[in-house]
N, CA and C of each residue as an Amber inpcrd file, in Angstrom:
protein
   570
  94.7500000 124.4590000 -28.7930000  94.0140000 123.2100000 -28.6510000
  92.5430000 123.5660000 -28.5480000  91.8870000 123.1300000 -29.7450000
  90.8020000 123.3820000 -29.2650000  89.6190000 125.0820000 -28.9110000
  88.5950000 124.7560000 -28.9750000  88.2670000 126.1980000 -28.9540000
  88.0690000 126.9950000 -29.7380000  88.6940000 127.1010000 -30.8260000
  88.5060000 127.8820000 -31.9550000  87.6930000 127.3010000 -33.1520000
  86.9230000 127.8310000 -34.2190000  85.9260000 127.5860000 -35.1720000
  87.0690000 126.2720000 -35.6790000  88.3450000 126.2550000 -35.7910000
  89.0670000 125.3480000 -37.0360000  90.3080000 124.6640000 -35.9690000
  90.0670000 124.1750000 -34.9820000  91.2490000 124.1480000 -33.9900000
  92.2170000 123.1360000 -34.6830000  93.4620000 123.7710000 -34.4560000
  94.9730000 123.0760000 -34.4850000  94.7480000 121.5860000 -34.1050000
  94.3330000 121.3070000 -32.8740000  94.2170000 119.9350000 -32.3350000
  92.9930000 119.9340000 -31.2820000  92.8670000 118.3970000 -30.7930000
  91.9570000 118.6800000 -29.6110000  92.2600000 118.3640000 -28.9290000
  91.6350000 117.9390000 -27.2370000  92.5410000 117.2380000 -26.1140000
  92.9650000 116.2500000 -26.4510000  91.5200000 115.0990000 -27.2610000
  92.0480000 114.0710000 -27.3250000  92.9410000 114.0060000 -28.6280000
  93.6370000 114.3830000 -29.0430000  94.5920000 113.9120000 -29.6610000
  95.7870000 113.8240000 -28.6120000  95.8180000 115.1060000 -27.9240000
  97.4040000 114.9720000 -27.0230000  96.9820000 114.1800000 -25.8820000
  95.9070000 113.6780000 -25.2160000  95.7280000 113.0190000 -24.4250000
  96.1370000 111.0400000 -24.8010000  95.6060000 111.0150000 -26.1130000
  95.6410000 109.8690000 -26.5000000  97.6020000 109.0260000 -27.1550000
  98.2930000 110.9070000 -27.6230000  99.5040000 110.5170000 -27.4560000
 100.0790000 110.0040000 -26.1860000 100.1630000 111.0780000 -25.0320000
 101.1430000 110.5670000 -24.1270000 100.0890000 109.5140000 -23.3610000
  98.6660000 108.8380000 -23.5920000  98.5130000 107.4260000 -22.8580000
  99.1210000 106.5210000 -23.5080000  99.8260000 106.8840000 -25.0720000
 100.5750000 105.7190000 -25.8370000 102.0800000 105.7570000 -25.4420000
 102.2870000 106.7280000 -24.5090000 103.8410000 107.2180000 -23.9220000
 104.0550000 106.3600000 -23.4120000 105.3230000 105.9340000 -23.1340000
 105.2640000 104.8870000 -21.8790000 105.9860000 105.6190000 -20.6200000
 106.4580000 106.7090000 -20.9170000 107.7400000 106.9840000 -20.1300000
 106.3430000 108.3140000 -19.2960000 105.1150000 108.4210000 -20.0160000
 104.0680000 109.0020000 -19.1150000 103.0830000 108.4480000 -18.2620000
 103.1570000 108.0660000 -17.0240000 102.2830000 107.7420000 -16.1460000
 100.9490000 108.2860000 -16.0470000 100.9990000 109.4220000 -16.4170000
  99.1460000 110.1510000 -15.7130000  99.1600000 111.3880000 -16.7650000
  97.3470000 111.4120000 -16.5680000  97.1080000 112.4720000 -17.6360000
  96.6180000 113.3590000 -16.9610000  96.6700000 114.7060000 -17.2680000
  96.0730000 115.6360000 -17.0200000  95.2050000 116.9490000 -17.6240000
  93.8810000 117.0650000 -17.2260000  93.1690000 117.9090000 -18.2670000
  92.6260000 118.8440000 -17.5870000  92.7530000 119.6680000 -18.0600000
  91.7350000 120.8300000 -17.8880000  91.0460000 121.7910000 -18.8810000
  89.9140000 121.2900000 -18.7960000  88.7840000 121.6640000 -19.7880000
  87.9810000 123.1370000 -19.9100000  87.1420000 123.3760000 -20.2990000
  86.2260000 124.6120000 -19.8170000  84.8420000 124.3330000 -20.7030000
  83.9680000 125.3040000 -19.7840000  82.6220000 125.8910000 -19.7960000
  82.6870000 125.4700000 -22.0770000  81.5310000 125.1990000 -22.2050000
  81.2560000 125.4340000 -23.8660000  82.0760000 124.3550000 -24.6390000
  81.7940000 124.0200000 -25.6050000  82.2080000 123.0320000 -26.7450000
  81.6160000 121.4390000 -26.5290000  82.3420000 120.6340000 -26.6380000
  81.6540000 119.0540000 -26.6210000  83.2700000 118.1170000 -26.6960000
  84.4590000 118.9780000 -26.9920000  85.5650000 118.4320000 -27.0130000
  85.7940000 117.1960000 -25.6620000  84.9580000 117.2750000 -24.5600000
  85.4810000 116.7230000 -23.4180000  84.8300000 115.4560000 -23.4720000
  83.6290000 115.4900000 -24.3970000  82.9850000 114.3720000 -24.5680000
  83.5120000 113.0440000 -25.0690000  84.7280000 113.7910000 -25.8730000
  85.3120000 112.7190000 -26.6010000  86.7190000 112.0230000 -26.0310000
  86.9500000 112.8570000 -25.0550000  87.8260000 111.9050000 -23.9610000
  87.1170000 111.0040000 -23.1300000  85.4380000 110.9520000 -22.9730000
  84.8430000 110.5240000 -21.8940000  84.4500000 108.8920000 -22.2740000
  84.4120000 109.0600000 -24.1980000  84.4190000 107.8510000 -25.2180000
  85.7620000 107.0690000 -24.7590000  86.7780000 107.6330000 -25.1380000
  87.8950000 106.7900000 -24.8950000  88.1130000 106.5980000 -23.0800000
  87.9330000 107.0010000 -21.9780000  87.5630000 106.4820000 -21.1940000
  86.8690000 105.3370000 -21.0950000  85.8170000 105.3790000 -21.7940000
  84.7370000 104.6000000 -21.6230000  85.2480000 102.9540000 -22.1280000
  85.5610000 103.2690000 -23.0970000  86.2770000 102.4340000 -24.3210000
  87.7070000 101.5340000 -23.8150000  88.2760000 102.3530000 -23.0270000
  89.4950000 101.6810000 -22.4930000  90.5410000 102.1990000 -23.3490000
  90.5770000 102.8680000 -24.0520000  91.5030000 103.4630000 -25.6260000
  92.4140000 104.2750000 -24.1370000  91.9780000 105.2530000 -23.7860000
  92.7610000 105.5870000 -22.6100000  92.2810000 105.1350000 -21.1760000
  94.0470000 104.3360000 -20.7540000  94.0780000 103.3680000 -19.8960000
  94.6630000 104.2140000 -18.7160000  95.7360000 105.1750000 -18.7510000
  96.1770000 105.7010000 -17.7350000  95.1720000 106.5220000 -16.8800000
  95.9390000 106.8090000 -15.4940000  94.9830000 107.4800000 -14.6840000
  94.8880000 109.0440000 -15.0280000  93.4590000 109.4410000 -15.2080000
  93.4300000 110.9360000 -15.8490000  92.5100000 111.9310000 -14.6910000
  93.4710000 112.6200000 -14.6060000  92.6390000 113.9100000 -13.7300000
  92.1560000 114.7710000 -14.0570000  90.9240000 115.3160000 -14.1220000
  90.0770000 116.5350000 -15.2310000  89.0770000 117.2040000 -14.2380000
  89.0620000 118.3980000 -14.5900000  88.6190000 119.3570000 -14.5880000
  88.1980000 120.5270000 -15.3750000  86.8740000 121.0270000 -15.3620000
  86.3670000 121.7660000 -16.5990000  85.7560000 123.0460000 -15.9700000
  86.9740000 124.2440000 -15.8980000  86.3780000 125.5460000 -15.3410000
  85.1900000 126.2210000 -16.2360000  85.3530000 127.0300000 -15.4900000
  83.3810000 127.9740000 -15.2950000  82.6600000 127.3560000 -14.7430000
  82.4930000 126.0220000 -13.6860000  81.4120000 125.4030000 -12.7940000
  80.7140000 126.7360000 -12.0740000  81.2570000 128.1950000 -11.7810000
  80.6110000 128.9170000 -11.4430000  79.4340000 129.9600000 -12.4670000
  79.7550000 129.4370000 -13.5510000  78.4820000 130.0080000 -14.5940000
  76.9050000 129.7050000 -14.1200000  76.6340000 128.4930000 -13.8050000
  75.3830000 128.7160000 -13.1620000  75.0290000 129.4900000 -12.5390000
  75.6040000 129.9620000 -11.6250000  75.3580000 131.2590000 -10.6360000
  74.3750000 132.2240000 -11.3220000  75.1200000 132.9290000 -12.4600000
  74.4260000 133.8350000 -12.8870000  72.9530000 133.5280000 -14.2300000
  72.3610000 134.6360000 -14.1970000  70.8740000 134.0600000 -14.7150000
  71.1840000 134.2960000 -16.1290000  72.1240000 135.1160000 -16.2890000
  72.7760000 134.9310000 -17.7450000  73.3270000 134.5550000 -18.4670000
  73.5910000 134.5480000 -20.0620000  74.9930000 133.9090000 -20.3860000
  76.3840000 134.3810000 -20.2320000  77.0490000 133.7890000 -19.2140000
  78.4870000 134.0500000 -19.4350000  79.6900000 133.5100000 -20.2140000
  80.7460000 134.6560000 -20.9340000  81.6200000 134.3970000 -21.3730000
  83.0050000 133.8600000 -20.9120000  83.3010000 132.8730000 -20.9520000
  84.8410000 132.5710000 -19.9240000  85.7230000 133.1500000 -20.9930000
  86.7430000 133.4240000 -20.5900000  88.3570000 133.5400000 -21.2120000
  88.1570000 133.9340000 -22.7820000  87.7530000 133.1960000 -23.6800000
  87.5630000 133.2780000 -25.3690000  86.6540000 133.6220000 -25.9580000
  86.2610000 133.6960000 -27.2610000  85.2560000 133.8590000 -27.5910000
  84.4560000 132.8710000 -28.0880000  85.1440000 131.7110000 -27.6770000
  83.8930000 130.2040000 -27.8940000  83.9120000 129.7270000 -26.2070000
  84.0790000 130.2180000 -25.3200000  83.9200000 129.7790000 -23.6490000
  82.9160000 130.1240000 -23.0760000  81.7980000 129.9510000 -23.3340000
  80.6190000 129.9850000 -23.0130000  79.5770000 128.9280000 -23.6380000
  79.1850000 128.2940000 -22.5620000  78.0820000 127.2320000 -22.8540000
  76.4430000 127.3640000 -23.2840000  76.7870000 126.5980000 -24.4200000
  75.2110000 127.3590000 -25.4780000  74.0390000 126.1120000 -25.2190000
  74.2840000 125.4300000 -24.1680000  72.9290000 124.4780000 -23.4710000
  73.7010000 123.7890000 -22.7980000  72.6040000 122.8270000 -22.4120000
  72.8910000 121.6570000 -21.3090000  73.8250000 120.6530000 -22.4650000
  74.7010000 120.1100000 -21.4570000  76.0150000 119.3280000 -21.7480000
  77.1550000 120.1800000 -22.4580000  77.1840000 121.3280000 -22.6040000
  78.3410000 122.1620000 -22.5810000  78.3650000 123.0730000 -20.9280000
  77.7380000 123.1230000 -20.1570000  78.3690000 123.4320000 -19.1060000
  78.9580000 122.5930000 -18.2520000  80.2090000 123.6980000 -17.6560000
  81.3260000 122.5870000 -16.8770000  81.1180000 121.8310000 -15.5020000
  79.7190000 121.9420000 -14.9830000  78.8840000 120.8120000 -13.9420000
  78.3580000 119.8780000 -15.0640000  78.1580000 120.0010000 -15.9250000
  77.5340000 118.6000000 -17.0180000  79.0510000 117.8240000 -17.4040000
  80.0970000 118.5320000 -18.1200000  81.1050000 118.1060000 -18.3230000
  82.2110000 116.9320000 -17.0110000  82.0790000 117.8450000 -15.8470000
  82.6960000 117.2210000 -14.7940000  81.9770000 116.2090000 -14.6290000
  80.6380000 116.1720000 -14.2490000  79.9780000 114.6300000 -14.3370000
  80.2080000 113.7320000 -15.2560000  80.2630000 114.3180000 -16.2210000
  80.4370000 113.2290000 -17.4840000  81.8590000 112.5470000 -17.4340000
  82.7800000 113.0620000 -16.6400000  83.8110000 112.6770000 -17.2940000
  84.4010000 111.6860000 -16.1330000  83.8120000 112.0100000 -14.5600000
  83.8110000 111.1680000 -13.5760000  82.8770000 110.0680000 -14.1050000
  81.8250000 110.4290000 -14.4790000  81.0430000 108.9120000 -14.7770000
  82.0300000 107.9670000 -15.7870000  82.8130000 108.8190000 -16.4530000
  83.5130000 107.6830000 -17.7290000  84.9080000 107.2280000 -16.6790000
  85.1950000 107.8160000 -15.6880000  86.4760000 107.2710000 -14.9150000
  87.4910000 108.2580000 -14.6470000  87.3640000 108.9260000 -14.9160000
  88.2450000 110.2910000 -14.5650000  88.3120000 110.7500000 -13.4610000
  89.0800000 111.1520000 -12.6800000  89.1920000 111.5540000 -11.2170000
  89.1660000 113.0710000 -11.4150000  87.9150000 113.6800000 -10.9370000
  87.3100000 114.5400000 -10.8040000  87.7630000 114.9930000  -9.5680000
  87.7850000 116.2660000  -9.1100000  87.6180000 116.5820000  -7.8340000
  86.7210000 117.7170000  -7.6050000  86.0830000 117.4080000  -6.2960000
  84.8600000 118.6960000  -6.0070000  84.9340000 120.0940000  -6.3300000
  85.9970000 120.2300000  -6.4950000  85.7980000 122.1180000  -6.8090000
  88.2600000 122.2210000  -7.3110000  88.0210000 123.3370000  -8.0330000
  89.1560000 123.7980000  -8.7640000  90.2200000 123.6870000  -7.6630000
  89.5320000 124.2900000  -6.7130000  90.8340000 124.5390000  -5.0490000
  91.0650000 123.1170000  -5.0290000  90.6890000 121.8340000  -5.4460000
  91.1820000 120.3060000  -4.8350000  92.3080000 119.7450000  -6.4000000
  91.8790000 120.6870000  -7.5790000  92.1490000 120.2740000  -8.2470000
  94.2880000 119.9430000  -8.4490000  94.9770000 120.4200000  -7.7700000
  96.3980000 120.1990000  -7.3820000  96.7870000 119.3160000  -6.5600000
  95.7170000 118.9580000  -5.3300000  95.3470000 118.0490000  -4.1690000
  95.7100000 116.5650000  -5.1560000  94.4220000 116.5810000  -6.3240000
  94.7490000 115.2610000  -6.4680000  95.1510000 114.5780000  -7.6720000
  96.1430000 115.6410000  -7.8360000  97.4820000 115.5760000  -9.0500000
  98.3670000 114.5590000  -8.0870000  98.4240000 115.3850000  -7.2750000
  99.3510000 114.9250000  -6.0910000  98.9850000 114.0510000  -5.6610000
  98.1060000 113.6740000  -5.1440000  97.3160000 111.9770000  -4.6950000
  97.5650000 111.1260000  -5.7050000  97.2890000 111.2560000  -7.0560000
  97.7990000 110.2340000  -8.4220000  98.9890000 109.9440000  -8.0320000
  99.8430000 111.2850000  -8.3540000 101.2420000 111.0830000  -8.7790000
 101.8160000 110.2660000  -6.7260000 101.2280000 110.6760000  -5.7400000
 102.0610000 109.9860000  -4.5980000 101.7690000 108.7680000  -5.0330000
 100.5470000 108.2930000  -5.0070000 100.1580000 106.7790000  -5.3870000
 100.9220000 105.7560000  -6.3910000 100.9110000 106.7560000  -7.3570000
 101.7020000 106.1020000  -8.6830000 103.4660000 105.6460000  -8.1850000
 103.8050000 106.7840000  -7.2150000 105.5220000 106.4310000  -7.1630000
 105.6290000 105.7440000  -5.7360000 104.4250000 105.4040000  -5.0790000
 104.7170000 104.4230000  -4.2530000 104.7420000 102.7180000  -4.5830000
 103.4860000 102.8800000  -5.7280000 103.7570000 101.7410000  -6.1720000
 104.8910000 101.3850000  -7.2140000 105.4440000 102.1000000  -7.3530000
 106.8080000 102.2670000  -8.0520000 106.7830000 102.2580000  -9.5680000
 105.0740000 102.8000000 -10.3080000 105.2430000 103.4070000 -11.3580000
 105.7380000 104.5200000 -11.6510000 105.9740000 105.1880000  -9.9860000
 107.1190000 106.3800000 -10.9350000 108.3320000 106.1640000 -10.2890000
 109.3800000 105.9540000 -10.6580000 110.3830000 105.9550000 -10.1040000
 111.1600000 106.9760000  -9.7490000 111.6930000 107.1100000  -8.3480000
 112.5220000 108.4740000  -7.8120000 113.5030000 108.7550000  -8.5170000
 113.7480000 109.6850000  -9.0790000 114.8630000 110.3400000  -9.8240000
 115.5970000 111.7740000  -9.2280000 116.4080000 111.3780000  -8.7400000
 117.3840000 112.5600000  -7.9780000 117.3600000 113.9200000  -9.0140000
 116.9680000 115.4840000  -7.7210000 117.0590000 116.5010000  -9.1260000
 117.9110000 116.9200000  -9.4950000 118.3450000 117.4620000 -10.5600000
 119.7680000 117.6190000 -10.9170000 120.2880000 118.8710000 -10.4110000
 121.5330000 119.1760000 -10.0130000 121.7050000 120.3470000  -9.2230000
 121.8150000 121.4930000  -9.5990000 121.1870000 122.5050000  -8.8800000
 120.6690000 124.1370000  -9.8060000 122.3360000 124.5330000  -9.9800000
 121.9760000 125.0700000 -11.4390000 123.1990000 126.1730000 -12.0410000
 123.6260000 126.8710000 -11.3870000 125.1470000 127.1350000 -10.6810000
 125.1940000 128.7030000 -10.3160000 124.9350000 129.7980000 -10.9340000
 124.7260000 130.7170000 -10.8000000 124.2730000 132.1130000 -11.2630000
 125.5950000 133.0440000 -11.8240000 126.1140000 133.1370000 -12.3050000
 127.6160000 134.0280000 -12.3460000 127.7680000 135.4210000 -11.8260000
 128.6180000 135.6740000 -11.1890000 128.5140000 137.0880000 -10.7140000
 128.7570000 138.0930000 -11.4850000 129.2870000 137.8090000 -12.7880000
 129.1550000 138.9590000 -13.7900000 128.4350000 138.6790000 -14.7000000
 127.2710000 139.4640000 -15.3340000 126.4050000 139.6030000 -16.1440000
 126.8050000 139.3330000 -17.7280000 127.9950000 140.8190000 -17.5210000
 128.3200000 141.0990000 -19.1240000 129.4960000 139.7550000 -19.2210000
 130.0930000 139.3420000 -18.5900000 130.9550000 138.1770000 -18.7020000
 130.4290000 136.7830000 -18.7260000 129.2080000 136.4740000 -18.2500000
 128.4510000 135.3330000 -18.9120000 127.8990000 135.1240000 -19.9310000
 127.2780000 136.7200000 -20.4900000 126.9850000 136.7630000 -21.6760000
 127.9430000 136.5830000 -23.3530000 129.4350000 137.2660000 -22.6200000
 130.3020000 137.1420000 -23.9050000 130.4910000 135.6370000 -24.0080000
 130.5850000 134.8390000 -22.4540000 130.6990000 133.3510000 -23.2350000
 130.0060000 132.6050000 -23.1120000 128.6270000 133.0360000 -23.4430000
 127.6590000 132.5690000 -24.0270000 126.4490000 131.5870000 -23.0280000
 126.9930000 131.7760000 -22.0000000 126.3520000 130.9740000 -20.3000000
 124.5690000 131.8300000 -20.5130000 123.9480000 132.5580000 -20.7160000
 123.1010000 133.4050000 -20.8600000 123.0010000 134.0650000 -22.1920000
 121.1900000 134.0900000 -22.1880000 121.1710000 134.5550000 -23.3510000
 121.1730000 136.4200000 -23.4080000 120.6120000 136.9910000 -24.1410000
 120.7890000 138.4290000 -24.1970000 119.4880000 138.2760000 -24.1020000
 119.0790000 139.3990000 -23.3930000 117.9150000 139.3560000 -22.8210000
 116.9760000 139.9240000 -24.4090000 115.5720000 139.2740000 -24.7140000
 114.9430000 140.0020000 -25.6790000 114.5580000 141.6090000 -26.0800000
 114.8360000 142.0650000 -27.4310000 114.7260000 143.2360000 -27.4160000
 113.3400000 143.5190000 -28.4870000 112.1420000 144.3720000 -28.3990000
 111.3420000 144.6410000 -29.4270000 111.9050000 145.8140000 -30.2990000
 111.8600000 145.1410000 -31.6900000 111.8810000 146.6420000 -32.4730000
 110.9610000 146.3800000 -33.6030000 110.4250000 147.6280000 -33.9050000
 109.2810000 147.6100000 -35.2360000 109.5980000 149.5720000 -35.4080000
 108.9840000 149.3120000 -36.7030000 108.9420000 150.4230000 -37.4400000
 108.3880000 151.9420000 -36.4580000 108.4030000 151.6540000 -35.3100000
 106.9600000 152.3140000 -34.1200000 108.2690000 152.6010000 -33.0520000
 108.5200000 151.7780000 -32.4820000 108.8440000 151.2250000 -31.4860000
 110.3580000 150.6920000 -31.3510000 111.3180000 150.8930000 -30.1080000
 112.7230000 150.5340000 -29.9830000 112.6160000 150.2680000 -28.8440000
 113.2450000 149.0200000 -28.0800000 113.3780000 149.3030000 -26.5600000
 115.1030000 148.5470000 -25.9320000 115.7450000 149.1210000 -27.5170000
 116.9140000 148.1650000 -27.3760000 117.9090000 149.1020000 -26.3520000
 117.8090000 150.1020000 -26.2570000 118.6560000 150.8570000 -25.2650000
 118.0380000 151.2350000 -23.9030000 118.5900000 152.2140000 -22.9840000
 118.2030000 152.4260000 -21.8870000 116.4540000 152.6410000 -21.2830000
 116.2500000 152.9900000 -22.7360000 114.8820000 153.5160000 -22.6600000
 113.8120000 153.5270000 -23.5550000 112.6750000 153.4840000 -23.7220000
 111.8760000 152.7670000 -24.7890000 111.6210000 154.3710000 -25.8420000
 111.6570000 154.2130000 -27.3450000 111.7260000 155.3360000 -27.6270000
 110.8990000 154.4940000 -28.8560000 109.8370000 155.2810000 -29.0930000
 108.9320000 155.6290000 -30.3100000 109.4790000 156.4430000 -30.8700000
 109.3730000 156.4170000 -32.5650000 110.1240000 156.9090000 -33.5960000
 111.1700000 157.5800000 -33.3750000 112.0780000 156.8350000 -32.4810000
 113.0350000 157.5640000 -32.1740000 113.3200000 158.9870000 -31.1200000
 111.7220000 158.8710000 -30.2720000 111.7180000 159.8220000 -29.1890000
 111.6900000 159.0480000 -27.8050000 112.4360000 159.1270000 -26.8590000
 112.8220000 159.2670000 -25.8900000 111.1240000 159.1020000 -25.3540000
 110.8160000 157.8780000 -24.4870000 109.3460000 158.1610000 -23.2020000
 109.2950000 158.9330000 -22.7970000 110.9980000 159.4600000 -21.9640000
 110.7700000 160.3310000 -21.1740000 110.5230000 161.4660000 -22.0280000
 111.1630000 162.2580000 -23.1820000 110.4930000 163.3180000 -23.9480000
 109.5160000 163.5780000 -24.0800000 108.3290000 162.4260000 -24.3070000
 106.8700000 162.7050000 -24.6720000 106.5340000 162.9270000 -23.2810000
 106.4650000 162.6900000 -22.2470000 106.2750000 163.3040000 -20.8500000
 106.6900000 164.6800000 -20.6590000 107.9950000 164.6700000 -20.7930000
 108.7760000 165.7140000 -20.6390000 108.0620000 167.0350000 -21.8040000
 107.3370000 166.6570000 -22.5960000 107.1530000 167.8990000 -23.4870000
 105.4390000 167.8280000 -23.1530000 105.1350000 166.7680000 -22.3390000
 103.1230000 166.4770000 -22.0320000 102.6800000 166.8390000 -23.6390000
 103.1980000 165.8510000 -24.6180000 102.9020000 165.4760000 -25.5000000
 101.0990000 164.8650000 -25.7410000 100.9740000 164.2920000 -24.5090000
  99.6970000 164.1580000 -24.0490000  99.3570000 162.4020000 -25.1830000
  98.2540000 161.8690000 -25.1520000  97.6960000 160.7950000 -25.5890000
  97.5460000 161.0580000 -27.2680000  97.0750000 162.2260000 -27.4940000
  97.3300000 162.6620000 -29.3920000  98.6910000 162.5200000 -29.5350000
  99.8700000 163.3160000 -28.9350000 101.3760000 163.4690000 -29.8280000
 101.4920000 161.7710000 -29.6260000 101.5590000 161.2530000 -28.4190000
 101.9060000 160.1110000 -28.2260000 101.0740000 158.8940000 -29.3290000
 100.1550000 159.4460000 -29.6280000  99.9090000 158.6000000 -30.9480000
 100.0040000 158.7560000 -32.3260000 100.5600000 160.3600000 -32.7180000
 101.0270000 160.9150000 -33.4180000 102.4180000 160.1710000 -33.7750000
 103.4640000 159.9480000 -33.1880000 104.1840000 158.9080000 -32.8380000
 104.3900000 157.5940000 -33.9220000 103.3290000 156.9260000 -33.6110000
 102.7400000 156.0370000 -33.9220000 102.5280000 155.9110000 -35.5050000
């Protein structure tokens, strides 16, 4: 979502699906430092296009701190002026109606304040949870009938880790230790 030179989608597309959900009560976002994507949830806020209650938040608010530019998480997460950083963004998006909260640590606080609010007034309705699976006491006997999956195995032309032990071209980890094959054999390997 988002972020990249050609992105797949943006928020507001999946934001604007489940406010057309009905069976979804509340939205939830979390944004970051750099781009202008948040701007365009702040339109449909504004607009009334999205009606449900939306909670947002846009990390790196601690980029100001430093006198430099910082990079968050990607290589487009960093804010290249004013209104791509995530103190410009969070304002913006409380000014359009969004329930903002003061800092990231509140940001679960008032997921939870929506969602209590919402199922007291009985937009969400209590739904009993369904009761946890037992666990089977045999492994290989849940697996033959099919209760569990087989746990994932990697293999490539390099690499095996379908048996006891992970073996490059067919050598044993422990061998390349065992012979201090060292960081060359071990990429020799390879």
């Amino acid at each position: 979502i988002g972020g990249d030179r050609y992105p797949g989608s943006r928020f507001i597309d999946h934001l604007l699906r489940y406010n057309d959900n009905p069976d979804c009560k509340m939205l939830v976002l979390l944004g970051e430092v750099g781009g202008t994507d948040e701007y365009a949830v702040c339109d449909a806020l504004k607009t009334g296009r999205i009606s449900k209650p939306l909670i947002a938040w846009c990390i790196g608010t601690c980029a100001s701190a430093f006198s430099f530019e910082v990079q968050f998480g990607h290589a487009g997460a960093c804010a290249r002026g004013m209104g791509e950083t995530a103190r410009d963004k969070n304002a913006a998006l409380a000014a359009a109606g969004a329930i903002v909260p003061k800092s990231f640590a509140e940001f679960g606080k008032k997921i939870n304040e929506v969602y209590t609010l919402l199922k007291a007034k009985g937009d969400i309705p209590e739904v009993p949870e369904p009761e946890v699976p037992k666990v089977p006491m045999d492994y290989t006997w849940a697996k033959r009938l099919g209760m569990i999956r087989k746990p994932a195995n990697f293999i490539s032309t390099i690499s095996d880790d379908r048996g006891d032990e992970l073996k490059y071209s067919g050598m044993p980890i422990s061998e390349v230790f065992a012979e201090d094959l060292g960081v060359g054999g071990a990429l020799s390997l390879l």
